[in-house]
C-alpha positions as CSV (number, residue, x, y, z in Angstrom):
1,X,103.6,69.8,105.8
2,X,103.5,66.1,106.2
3,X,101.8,63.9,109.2
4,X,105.4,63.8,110.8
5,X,105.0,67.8,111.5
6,X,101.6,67.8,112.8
7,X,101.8,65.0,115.2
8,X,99.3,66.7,117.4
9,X,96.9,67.4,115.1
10,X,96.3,63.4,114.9
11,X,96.9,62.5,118.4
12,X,93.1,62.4,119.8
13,X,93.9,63.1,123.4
14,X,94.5,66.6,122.3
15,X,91.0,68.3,122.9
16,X,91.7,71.3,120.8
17,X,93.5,72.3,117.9
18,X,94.4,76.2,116.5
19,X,95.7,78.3,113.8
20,X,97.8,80.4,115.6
21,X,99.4,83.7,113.6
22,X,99.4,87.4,113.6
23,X,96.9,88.8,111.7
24,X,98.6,92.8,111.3
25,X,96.6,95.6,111.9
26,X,96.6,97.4,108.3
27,X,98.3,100.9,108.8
28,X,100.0,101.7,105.6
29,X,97.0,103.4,103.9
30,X,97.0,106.1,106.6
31,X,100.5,106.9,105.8
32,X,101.4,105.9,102.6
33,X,99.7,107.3,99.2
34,X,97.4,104.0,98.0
35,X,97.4,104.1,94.0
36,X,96.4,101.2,91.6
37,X,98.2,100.2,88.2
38,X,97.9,98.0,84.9
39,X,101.6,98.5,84.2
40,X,104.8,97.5,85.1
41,X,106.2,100.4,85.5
42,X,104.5,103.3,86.9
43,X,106.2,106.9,86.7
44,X,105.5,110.1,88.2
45,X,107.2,113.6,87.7
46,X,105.9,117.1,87.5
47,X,106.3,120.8,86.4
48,X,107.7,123.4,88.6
49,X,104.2,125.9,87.7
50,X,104.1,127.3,83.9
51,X,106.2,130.8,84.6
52,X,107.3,133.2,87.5
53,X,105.8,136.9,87.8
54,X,108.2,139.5,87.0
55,X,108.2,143.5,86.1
56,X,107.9,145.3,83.1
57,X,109.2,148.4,81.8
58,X,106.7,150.8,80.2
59,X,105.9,149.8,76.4
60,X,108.7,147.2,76.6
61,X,108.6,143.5,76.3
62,X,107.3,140.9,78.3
63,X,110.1,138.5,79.7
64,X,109.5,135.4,79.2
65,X,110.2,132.3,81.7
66,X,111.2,128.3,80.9
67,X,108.9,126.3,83.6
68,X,111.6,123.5,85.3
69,X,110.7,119.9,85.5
70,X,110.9,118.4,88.7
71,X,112.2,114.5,89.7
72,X,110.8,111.5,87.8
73,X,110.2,108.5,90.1
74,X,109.9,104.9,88.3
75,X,108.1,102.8,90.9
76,X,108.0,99.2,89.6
77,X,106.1,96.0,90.2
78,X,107.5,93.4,92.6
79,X,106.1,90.0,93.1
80,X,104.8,88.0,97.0
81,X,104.3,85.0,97.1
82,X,103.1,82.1,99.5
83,X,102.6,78.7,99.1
84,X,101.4,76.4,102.0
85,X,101.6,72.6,101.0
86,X,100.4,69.5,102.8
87,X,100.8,65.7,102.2
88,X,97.3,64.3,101.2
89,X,97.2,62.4,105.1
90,X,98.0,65.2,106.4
91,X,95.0,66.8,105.2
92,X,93.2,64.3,105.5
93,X,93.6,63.2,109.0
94,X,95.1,66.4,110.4
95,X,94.5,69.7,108.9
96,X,90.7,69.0,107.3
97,X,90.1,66.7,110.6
98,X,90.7,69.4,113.0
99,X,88.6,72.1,111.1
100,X,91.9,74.3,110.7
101,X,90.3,74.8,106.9
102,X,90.6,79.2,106.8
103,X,93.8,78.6,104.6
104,X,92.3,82.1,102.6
105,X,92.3,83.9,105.9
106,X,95.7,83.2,106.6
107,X,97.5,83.7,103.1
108,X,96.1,87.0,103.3
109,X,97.9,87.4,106.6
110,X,100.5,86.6,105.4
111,X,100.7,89.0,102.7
112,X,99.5,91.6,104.5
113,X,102.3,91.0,107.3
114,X,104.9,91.6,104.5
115,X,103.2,94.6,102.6
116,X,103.3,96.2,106.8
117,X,106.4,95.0,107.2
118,X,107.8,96.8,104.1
119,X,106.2,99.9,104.4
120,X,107.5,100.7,108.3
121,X,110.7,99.5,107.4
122,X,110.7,102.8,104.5
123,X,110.4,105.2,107.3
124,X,112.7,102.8,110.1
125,X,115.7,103.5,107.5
126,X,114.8,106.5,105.6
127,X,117.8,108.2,106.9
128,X,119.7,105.5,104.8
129,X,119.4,105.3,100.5
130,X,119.6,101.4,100.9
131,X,118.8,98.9,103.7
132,X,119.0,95.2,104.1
133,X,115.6,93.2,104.6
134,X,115.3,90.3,106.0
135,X,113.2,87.7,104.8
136,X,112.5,84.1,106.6
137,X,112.6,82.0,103.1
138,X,115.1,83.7,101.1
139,X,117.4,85.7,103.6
140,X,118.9,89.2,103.5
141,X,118.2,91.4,100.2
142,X,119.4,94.8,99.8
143,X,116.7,97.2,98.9
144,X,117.5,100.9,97.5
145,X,114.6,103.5,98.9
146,X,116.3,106.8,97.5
147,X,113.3,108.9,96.1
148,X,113.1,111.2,92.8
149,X,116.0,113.3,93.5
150,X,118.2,109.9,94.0
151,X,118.8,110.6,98.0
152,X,117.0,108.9,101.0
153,X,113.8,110.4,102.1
154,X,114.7,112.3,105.1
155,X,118.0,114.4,104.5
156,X,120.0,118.1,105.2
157,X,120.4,117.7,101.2
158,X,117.5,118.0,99.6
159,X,118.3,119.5,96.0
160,X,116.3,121.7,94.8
161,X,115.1,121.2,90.9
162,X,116.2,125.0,89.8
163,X,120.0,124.4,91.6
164,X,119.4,126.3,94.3
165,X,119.6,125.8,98.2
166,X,119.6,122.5,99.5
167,X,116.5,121.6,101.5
168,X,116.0,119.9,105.1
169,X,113.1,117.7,106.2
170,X,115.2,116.2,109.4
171,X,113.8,118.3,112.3
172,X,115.7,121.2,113.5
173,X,115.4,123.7,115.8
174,X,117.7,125.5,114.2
175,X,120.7,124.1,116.6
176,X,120.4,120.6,116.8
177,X,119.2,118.0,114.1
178,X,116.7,114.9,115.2
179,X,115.1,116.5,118.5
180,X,113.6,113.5,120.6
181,X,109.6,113.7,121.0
182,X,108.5,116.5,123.2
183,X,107.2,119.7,123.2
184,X,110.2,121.6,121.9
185,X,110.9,118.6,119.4
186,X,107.3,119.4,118.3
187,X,107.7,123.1,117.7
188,X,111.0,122.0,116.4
189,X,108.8,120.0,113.3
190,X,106.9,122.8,112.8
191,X,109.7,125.2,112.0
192,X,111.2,122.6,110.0
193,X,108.2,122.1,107.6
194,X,107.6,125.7,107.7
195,X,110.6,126.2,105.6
196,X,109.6,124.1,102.9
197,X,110.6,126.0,99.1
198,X,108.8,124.8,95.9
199,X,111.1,123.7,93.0
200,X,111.5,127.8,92.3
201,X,112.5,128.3,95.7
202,X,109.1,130.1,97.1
203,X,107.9,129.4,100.1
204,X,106.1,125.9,100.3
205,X,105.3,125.4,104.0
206,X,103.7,121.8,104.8
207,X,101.2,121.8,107.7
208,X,102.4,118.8,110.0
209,X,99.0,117.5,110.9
210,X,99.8,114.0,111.4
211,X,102.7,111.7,113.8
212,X,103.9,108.4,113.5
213,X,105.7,106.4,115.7
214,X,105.8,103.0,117.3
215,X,103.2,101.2,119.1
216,X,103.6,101.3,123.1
217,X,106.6,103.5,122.6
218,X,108.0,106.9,124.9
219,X,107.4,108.7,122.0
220,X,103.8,107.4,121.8
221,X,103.1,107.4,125.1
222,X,104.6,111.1,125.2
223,X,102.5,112.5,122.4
224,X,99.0,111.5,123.9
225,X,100.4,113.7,126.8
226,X,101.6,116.9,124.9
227,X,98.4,116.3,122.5
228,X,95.9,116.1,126.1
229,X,97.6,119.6,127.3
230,X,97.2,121.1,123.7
231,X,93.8,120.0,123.2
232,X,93.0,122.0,127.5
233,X,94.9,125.4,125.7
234,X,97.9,124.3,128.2
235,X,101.4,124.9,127.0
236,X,102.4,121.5,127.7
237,X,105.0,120.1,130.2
238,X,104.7,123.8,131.5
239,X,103.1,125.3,134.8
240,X,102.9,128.5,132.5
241,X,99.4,130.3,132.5
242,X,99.9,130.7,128.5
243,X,98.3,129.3,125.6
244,X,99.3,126.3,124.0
245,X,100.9,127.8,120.5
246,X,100.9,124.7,118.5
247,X,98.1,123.0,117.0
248,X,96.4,119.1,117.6
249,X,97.6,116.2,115.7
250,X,96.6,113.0,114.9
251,X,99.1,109.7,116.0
252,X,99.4,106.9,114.3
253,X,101.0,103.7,116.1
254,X,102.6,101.4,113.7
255,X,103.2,97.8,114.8
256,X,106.2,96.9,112.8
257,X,108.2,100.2,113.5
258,X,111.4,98.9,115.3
259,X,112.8,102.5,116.8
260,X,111.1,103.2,120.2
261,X,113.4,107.3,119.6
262,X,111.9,107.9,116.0
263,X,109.3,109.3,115.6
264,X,107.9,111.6,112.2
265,X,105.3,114.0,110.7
266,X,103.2,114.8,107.4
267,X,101.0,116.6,106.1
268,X,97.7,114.7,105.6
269,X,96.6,117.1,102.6
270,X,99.5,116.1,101.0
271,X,99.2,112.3,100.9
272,X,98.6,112.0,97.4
273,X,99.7,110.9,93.9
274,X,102.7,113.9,93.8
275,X,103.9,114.2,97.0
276,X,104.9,111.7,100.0
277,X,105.3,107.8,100.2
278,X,103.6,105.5,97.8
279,X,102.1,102.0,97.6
280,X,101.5,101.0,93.9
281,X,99.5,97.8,93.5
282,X,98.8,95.8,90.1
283,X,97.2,93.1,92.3
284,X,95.7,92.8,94.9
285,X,96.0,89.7,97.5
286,X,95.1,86.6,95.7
287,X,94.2,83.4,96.4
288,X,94.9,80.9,93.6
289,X,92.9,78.0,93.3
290,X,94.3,74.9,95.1
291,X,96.6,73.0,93.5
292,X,96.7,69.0,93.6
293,X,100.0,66.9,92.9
294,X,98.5,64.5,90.6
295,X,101.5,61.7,91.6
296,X,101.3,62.3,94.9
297,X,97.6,63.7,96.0
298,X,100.0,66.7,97.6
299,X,97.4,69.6,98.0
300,X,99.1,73.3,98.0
301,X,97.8,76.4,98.0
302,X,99.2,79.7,96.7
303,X,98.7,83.3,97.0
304,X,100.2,86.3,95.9
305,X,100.5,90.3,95.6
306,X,101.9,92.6,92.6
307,X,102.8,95.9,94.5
308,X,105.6,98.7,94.3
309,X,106.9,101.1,97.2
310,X,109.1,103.9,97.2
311,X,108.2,108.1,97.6
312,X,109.2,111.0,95.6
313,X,109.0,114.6,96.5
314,X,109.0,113.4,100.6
315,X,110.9,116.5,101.1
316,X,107.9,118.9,101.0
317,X,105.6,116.7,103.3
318,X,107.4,114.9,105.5
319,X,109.6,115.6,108.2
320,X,111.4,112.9,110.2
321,X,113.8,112.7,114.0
322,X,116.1,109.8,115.4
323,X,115.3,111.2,118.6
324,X,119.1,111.2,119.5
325,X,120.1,114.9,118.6
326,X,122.4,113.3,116.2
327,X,121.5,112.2,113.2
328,X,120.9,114.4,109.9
């Protein structure tokens, strides 16, 4: 940044002078798994239990049972960076004169902004295995978000470690695929979860606790209605005398979803190390010390973040709806 670009910040008829930015409101803990790492590559798979139960005939012997390993997930470390560099007059007479000095601040911002960005933009397109991201400096990169099994986080094709049926984390009501938000699209979760199989194919129901959806959205809007009704024992949307048959849940309102239709649900208890969406960070936001162009007096500071996304096992804790009846 050079005088030229912050003409107003010199001009002395202009009374006041602000750092104007975004600073995000930091969701991705409450959905994501948050993990810390010394190494490059972090890994995580599993064991499908030690054995399965079975009969035995009087005096004969024990059968014995191979234990199945499940999906191995390589989650490795990515580098974000920011640089913000001024001429020395422009810090001089400009930036330092106006008391626009909480550079820190706003590199963390910054990184922050992307880390949110990144992590709604796993559940805006995680009916896709790739998606293109745009970033402002470097343009469009193509980012792969299949999970452990190798397919997209919210499919009809699930496969099952032992071979056996595919599983289904899109909602369904056993009719239609991607119910939008409302009462029956709720009970329509439920069932979905509920049907849930463990790598042996026993019954591994998750217990949808938890919604996300975009901020100021029909779906958000909608849930604090259905949640009010459930929370008075009202069926709700209903002039029924009944009971409401479905449980609370909490809503979380993410700022950089871009889907007012979608809308999604986990199981809190699950949001750990082996099931669900990760965040795996090596470093944390830094702030390097400033640098200073010895030929020019150029001052620049950096900062920067060492973090992997991506989920494995999804399928048993997550269930997900374009809100169009359509997609699968």
């Amino acid at each position: 940044m050079n005088v030229l670009a912050s003409a107003n910040a010199i001009d002395k008829s202009v009374q006041s002078y602000f750092l104007k930015e975004s600073t995000p409101e930091l969701q991705l803990k409450n959905y994501f798994n948050f993990r810390t790492t010394t190494d490059y590559y972090d890994k995580d798979a599993g064991v499908s239990g030690l054995s399965e139960a079975s009969f035995t005939a009087e005096n004969a012997t024990i059968k014995k049972d191979v234990p199945i390993e499940t999906y191995k997930k390589v989650y490795t470390q990515e580098q974000i960076d920011i640089e913000a560099p001024f001429t020395y007059l422009d810090w001089k007479f400009a930036i330092k004169k106006r008391d626009v000095t909480n550079i820190v601040k706003s590199i963390n911002n910054s990184l922050n902004r992307k880390k949110e960005k990144l992590a709604a933009e796993r559940l805006v397109n995680g009916f896709s295995a790739t998606y293109s991201h745009y970033d402002l400096l470097s343009g469009n990169r193509t980012i792969t978000i299949t999970g452990g099994d190798s397919l997209e986080a919210f499919t009809t094709a699930h496969t099952r470690e032992d071979g056996g049926t595919n599983m289904n984390n899109v909602v369904y009501d056993g009719t239609t695929y991607s119910l939008p938000f409302d009462y029956a699209g709720y009970k329509a979760a439920i069932r979905t979860a509920s049907l849930f199989v463990d790598p042996r194919g026993n019954p591994m129901p998750a217990n949808l606790d938890t919604l996300v959806c975009k901020k100021g959205s029909s779906v958000a809007f909608k849930a604090k209605e259905i949640l009010k009704a459930i929370k008075d024992g009202k069926i709700p949307e209903s002039n029924d005398n009944d009971g409401t048959g479905a449980p609370a849940f909490k809503i979380i309102e993410l700022d950089y979803l871009t889907s007012d239709a979608y809308w999604y649900m986990f199981d809190s208890s699950m949001k750990n190390d082996m099931y669900g969406f990760q965040f795996v960070e090596s470093e944390a936001n830094n702030v390097d010390p400033v640098h200073v162009n010895p030929y020019t007096r150029g001052l620049s500071w950096f900062g920067h973040a060492l973090c992997a996304l991506g989920h494995n096992d999804a399928a048993r804790s997550w269930v997900a709806s374009a809100g169009d009846s359509v997609t699968t």
